[in-house]
ChimeraX commands (.cxc) that place a marker at each C-alpha (Angstrom):
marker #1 position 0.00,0.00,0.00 radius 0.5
marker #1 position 1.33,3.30,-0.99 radius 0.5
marker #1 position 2.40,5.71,1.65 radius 0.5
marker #1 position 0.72,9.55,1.41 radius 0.5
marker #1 position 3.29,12.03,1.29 radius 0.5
marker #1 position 3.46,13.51,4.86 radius 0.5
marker #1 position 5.63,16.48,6.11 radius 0.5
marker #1 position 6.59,16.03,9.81 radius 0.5
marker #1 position 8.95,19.61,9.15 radius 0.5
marker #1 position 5.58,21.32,8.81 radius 0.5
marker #1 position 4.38,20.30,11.88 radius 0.5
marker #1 position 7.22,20.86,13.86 radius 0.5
marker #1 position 7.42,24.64,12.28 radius 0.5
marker #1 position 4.03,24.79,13.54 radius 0.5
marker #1 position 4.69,23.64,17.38 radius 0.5
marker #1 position 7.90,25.66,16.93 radius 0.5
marker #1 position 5.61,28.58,16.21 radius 0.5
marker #1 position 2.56,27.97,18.29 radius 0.5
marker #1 position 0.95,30.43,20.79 radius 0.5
marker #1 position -1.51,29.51,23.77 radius 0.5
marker #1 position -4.07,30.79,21.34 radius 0.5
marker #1 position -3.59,27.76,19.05 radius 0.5
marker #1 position -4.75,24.66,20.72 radius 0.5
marker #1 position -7.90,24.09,18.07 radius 0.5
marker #1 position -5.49,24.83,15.49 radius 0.5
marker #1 position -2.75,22.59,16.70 radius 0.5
marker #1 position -5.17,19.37,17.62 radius 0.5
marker #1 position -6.42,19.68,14.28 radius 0.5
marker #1 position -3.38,19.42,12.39 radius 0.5
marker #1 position -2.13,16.83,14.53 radius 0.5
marker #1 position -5.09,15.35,14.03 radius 0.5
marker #1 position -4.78,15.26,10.61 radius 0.5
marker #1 position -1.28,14.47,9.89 radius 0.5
marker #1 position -1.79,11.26,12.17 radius 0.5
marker #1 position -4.67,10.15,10.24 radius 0.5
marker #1 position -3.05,10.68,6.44 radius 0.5
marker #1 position 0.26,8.33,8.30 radius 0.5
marker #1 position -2.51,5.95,9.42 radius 0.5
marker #1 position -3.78,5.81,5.79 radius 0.5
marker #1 position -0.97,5.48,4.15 radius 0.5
marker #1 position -0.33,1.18,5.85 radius 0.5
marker #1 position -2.31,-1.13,7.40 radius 0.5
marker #1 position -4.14,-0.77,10.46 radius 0.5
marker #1 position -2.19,-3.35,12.52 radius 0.5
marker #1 position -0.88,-2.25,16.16 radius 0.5
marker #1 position 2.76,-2.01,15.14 radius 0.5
marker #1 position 1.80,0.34,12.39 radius 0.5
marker #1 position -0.21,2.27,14.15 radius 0.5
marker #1 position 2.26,2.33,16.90 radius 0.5
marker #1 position 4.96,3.74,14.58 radius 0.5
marker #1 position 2.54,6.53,12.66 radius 0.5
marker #1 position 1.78,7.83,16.55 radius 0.5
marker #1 position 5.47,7.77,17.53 radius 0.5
marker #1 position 6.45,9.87,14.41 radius 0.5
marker #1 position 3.75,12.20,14.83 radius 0.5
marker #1 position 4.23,12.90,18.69 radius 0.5
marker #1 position 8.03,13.31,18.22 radius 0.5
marker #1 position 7.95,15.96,15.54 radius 0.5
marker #1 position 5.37,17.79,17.93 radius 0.5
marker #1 position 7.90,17.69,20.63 radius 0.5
marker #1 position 10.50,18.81,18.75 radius 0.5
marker #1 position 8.90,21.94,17.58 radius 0.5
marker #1 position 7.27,22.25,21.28 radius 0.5
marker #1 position 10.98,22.22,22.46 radius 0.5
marker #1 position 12.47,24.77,19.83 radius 0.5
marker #1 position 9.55,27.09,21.45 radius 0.5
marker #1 position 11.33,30.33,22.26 radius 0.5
marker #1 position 8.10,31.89,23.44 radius 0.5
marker #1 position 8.25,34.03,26.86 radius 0.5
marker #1 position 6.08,32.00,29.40 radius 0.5
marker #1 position 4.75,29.20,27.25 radius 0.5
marker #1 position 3.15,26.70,28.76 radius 0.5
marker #1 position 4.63,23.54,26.64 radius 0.5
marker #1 position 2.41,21.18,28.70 radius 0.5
marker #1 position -0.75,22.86,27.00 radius 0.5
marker #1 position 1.47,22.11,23.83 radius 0.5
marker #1 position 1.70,18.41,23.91 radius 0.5
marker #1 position -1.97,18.26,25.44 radius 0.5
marker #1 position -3.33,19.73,22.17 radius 0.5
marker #1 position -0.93,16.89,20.12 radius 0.5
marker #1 position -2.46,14.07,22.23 radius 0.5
marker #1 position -5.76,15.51,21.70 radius 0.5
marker #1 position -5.14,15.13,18.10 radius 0.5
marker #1 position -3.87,11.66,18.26 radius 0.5
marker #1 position -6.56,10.45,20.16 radius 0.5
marker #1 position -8.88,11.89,17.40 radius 0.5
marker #1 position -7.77,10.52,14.77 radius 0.5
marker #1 position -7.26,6.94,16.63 radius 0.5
marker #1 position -11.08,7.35,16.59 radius 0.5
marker #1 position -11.40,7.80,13.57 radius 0.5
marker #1 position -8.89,4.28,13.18 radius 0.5
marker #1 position -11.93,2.73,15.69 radius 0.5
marker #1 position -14.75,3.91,13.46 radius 0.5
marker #1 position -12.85,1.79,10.64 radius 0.5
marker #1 position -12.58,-1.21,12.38 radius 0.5
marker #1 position -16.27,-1.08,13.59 radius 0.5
marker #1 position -17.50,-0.89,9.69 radius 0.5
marker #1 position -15.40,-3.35,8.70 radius 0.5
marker #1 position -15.99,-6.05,11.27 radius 0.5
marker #1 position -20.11,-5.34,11.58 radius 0.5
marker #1 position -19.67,-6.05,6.86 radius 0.5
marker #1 position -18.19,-9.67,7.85 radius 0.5
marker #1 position -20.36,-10.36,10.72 radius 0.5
marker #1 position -23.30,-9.43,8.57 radius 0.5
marker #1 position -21.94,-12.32,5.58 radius 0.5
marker #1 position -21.34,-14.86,8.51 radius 0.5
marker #1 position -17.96,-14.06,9.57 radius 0.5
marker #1 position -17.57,-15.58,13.32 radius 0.5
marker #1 position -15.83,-13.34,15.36 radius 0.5
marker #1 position -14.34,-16.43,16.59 radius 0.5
marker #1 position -12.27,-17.01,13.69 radius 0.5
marker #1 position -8.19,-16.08,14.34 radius 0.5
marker #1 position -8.07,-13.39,12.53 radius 0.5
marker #1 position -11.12,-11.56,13.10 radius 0.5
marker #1 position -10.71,-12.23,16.79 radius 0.5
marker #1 position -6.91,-11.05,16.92 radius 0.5
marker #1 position -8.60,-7.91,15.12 radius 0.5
marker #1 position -10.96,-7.63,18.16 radius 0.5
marker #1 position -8.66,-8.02,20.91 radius 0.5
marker #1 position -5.99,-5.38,19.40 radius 0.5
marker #1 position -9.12,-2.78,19.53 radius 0.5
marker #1 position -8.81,-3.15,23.16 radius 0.5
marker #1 position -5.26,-2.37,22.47 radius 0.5
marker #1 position -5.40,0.94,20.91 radius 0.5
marker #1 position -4.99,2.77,24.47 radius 0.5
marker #1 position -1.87,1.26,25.72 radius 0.5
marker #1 position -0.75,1.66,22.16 radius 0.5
marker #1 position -0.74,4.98,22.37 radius 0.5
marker #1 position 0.44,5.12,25.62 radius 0.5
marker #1 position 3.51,3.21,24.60 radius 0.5
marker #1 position 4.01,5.64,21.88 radius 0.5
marker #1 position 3.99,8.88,23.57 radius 0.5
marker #1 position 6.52,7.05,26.39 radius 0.5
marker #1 position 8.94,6.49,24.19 radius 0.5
marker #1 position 8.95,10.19,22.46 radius 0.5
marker #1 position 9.06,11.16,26.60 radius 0.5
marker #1 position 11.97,9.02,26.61 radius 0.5
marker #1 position 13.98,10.69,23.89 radius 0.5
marker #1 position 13.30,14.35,24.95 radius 0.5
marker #1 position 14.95,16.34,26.92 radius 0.5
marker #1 position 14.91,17.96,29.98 radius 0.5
marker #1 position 12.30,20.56,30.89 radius 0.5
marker #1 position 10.42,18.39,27.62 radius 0.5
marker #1 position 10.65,15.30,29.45 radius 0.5
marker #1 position 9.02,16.25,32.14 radius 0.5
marker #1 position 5.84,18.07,30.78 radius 0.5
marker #1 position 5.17,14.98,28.83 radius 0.5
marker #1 position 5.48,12.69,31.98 radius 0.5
marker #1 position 2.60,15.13,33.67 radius 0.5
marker #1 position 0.41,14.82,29.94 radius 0.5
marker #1 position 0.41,11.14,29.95 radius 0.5
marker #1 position 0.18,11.28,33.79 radius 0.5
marker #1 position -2.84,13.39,33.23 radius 0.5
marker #1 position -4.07,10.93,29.90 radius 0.5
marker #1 position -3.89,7.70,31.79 radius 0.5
marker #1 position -5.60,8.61,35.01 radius 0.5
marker #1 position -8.59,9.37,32.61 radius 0.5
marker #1 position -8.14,7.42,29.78 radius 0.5
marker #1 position -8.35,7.92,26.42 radius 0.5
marker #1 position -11.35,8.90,23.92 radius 0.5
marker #1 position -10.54,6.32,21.70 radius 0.5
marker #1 position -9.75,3.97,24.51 radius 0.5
marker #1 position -13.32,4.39,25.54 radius 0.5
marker #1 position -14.88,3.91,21.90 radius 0.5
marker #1 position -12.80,1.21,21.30 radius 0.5
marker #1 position -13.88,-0.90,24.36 radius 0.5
marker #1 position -17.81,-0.22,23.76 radius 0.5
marker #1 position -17.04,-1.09,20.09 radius 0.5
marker #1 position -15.49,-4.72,20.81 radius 0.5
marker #1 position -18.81,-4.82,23.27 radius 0.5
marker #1 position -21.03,-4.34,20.48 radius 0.5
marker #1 position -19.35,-6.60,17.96 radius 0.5
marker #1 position -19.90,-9.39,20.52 radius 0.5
marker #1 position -23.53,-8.94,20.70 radius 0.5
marker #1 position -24.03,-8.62,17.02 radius 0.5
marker #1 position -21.81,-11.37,16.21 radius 0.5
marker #1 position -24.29,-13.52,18.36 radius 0.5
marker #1 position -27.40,-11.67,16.94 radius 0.5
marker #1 position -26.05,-13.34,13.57 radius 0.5
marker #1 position -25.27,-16.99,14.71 radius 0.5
marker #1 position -28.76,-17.20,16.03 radius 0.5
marker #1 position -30.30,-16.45,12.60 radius 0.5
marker #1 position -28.92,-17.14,9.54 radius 0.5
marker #1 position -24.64,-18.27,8.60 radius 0.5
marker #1 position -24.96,-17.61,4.93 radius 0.5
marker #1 position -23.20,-19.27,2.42 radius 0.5
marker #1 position -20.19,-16.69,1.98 radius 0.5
marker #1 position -18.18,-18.05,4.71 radius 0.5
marker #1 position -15.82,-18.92,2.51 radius 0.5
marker #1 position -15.42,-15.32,1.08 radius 0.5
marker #1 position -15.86,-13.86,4.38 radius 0.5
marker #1 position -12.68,-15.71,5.46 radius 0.5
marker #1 position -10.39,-14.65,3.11 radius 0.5
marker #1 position -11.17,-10.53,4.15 radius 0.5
marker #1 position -10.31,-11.62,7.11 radius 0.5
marker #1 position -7.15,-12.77,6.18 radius 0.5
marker #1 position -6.21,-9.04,4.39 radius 0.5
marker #1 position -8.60,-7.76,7.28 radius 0.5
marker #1 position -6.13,-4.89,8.05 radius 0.5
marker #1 position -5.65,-3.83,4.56 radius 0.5
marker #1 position -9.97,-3.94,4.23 radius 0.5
marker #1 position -9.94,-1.48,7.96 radius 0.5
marker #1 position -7.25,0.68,5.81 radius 0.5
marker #1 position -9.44,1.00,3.40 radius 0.5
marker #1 position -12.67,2.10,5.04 radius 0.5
marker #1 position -10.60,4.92,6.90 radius 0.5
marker #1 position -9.70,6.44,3.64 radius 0.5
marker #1 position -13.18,6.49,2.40 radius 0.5
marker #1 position -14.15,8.18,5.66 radius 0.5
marker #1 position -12.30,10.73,5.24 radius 0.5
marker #1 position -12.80,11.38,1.71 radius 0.5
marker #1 position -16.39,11.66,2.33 radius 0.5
marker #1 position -16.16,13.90,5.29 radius 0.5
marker #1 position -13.71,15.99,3.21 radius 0.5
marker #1 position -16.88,15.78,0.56 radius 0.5
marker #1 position -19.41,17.13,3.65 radius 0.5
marker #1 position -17.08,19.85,4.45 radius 0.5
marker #1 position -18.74,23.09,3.72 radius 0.5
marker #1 position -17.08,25.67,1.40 radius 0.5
marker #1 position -15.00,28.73,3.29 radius 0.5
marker #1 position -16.69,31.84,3.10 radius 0.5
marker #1 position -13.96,34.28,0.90 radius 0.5
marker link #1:1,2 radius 0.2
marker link #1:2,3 radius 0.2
marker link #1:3,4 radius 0.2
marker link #1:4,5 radius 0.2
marker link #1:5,6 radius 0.2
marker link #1:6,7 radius 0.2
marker link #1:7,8 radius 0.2
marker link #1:8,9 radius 0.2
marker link #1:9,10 radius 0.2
marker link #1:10,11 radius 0.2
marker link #1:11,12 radius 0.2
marker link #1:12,13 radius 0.2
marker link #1:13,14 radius 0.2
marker link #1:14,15 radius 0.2
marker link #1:15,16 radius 0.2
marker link #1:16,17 radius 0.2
marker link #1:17,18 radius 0.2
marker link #1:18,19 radius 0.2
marker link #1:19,20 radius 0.2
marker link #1:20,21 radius 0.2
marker link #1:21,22 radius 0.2
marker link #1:22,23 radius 0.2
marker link #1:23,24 radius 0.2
marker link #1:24,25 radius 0.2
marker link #1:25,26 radius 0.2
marker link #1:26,27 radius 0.2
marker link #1:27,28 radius 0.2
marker link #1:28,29 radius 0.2
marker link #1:29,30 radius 0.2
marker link #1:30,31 radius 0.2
marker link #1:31,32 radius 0.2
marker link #1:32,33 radius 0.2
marker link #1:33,34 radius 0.2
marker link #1:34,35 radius 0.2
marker link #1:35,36 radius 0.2
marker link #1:36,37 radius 0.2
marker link #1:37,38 radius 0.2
marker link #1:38,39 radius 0.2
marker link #1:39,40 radius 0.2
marker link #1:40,41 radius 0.2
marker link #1:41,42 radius 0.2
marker link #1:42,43 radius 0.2
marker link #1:43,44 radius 0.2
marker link #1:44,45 radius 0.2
marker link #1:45,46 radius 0.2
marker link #1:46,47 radius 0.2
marker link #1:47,48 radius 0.2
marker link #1:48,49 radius 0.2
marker link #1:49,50 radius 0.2
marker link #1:50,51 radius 0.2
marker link #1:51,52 radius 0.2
marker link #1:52,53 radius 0.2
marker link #1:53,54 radius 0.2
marker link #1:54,55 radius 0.2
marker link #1:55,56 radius 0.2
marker link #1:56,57 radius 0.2
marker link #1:57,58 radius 0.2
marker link #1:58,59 radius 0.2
marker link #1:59,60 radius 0.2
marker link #1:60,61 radius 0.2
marker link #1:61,62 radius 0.2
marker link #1:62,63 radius 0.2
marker link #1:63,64 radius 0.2
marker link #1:64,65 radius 0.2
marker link #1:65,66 radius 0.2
marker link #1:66,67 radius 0.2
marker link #1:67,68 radius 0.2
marker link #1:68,69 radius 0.2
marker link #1:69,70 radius 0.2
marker link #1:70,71 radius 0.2
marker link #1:71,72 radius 0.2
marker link #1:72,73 radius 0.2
marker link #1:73,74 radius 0.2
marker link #1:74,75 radius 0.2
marker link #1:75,76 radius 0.2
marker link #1:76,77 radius 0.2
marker link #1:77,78 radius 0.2
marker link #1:78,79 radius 0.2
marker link #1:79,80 radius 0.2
marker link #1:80,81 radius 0.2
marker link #1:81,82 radius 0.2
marker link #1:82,83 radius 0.2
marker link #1:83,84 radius 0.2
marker link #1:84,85 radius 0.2
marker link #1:85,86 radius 0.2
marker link #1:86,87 radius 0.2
marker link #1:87,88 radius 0.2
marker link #1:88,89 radius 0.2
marker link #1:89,90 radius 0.2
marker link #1:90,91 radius 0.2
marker link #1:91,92 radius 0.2
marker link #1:92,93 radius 0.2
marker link #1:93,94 radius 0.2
marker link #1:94,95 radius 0.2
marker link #1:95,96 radius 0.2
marker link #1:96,97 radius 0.2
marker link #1:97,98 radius 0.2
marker link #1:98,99 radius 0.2
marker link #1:99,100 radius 0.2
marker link #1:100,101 radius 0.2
marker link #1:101,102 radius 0.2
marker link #1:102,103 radius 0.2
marker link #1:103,104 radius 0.2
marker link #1:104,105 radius 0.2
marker link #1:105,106 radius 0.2
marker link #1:106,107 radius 0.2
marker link #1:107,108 radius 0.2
marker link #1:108,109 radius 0.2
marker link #1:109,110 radius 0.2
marker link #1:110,111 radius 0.2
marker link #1:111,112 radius 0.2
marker link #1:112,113 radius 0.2
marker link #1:113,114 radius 0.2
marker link #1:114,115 radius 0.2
marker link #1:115,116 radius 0.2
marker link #1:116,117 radius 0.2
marker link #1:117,118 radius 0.2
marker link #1:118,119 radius 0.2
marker link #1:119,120 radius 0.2
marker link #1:120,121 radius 0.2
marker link #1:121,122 radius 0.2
marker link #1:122,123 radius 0.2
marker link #1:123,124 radius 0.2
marker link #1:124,125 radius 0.2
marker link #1:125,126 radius 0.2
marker link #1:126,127 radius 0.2
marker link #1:127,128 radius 0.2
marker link #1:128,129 radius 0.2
marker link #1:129,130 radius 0.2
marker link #1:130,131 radius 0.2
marker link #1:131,132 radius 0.2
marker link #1:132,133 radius 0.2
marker link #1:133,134 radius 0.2
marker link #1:134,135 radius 0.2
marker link #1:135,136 radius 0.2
marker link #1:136,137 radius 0.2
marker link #1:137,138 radius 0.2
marker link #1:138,139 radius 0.2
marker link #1:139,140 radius 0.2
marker link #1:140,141 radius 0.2
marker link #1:141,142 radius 0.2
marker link #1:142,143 radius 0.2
marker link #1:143,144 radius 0.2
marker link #1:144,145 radius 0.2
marker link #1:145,146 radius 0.2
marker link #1:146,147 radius 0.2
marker link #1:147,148 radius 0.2
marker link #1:148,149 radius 0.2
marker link #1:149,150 radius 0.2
marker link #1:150,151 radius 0.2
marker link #1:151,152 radius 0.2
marker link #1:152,153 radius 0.2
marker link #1:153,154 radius 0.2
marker link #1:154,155 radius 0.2
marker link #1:155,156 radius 0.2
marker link #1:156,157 radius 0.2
marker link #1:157,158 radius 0.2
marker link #1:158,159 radius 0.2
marker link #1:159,160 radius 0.2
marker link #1:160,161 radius 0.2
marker link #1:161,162 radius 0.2
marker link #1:162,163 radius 0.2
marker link #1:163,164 radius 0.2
marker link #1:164,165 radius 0.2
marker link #1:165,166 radius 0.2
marker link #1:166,167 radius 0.2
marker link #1:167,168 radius 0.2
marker link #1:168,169 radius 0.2
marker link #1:169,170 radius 0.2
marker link #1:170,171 radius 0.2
marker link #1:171,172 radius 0.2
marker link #1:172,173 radius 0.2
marker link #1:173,174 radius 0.2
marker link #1:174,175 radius 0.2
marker link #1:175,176 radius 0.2
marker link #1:176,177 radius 0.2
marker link #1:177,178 radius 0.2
marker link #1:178,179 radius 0.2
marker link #1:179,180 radius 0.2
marker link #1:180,181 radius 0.2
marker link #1:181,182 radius 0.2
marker link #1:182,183 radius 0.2
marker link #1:183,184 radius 0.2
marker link #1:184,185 radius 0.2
marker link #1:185,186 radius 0.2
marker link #1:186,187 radius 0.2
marker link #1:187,188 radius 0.2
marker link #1:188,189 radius 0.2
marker link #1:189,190 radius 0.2
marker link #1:190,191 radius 0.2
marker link #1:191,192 radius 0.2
marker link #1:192,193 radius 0.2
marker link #1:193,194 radius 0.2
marker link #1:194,195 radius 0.2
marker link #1:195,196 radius 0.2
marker link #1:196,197 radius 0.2
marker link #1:197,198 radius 0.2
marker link #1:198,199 radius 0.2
marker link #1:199,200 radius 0.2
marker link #1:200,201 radius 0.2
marker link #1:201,202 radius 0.2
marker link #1:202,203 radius 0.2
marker link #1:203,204 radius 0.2
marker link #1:204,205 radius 0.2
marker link #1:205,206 radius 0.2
marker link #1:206,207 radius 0.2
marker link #1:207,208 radius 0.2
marker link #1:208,209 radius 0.2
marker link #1:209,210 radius 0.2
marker link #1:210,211 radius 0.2
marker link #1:211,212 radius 0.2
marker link #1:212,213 radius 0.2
marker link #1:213,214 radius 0.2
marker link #1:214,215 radius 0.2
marker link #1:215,216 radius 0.2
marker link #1:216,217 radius 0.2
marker link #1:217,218 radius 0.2
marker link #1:218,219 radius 0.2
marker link #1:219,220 radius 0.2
marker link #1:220,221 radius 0.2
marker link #1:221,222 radius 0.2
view
C-alpha cells in the first residue's frame, strides 16, 4: 500500500511557532497528519504504533524549539495528544465498519483473525500510551518532564478512543451472536479470506471516511 506524502517539518514549524491561542489549530493538524500516516499502511498495532510515535516526536520537537516568553509547553503536547486520540477514533470507526460487513456475511468473530482484530481494539490505548513514552523518553529535559505530567494526566482518565474502542469490541460481541442465532450464509468462505487481508480492508474504510467527510465539508466563506 502506498504511503501519502506527509511532512513532519511542517508540523514541527508549527509547534515551533505555536501560541496559547492555538490549541484548536494545533489538535487539528495533529489530528490530521496522524490520520493521512494511518492511511498510508495497514491498520495493525505495530503500524499504528509507529505513525503515533512519528507524529508525537515531531510535535515535541517543535514544542521544544519554542522560544516563546512563558509558554506553557504542557498545553502544547496536550493539544498533540488531543489530536492523536482523534484521529485513533477515527482508526476505531474503521474497524467497527469493517468487522459489523463480515459479521453481517457470517464471519464468526471467533475465527483467528477476526478475533486477533478484536482483541488489538482493546489495544489501541496502551498503544498509544507506549508511543507517547517512548517520544518522553527521547526528549529532553524541561520536555521530558511536561510529557510525563500529559500522559500522567491521559492515563488517570483514559483515552477517547480507549473508551470507543472498548464499547465497540462490546457491540461486535452482541451482534456477532445476533447473527449466529439467525442465519450463517453461504459466503463463509469469502468472508474468510477478508479476514485474512482484514487490516488492509480497515485501511481501506478509513480512507473512504475521510474522503467523504472531506466531501461534507462546507465551502469557506472568501
Amino acid at each position: 500500500m502506498a504511503k501519502p506524502m506527509i511532512d513532519p517539518d511542517a508540523l514541527i514549524t508549527m509547534f515551533e511557532n505555536a501560541s496559547a491561542q492555538q490549541g484548536a489549530q494545533l489538535k487539528k493538524a495533529v489530528s490530521d497528519t496522524t490520520l493521512a500516516a494511518l492511511q498510508g499502511r495497514e491498520l495493525t498495532l505495530k503500524n499504528i504504533r509507529s505513525a503515533l510515535k512519528s507524529v508525537s516526536e515531531a510535535a515535541s520537537l517543535g514544542a521544544a524549539k519554542n522560544a516563546t516568553a512563558g509558554l506553557d509547553v504542557e498545553a502544547l503536547l496536550d493539544n498533540a495528544v488531543a489530536g492523536m486520540d482523534e484521529a485513533l477514533l477515527k482508526a476505531v470507526d474503521a474497524n467497527r465498519v469493517a468487522l459489523q460487513q463480515l459479521v453481517a456475511q457470517g464471519a464468526d468473530l471467533r475465527e483467528k483473525h477476526l478475533k486477533k482484530a478484536l482483541d488489538d481494539l482493546d489495544k489501541f490505548e496502551d498503544t498509544m500510551f507506549a508511543a507517547l513514552k517512548k517520544t518522553a523518553e527521547g526528549a529532553g529535559a524541561p520536555l521530558a518532564g511536561a510529557w510525563s505530567q500529559v500522559i500522567e494526566k491521559m492515563q488517570a482518565g483514559g483515552t477517547l478512543s480507549g473508551a470507543k474502542a472498548a464499547t465497540t469490541a462490546e457491540q461486535l460481541a452482541e451482534q456477532m451472536q445476533g447473527a449466529l442465532r439467525s442465519t450463517r450464509a453461504a459466503s463463509m468462505r469469502a468472508a474468510q479470506a477478508m479476514a485474512e487481508s482484514y487490516a488492509a480492508m480497515v485501511s481501506g474504510v478509513l480512507i473512504g471516511m475521510s474522503e467523504a467527510m472531506q466531501a461534507k465539508a462546507p465551502a469557506k466563506k472568501k
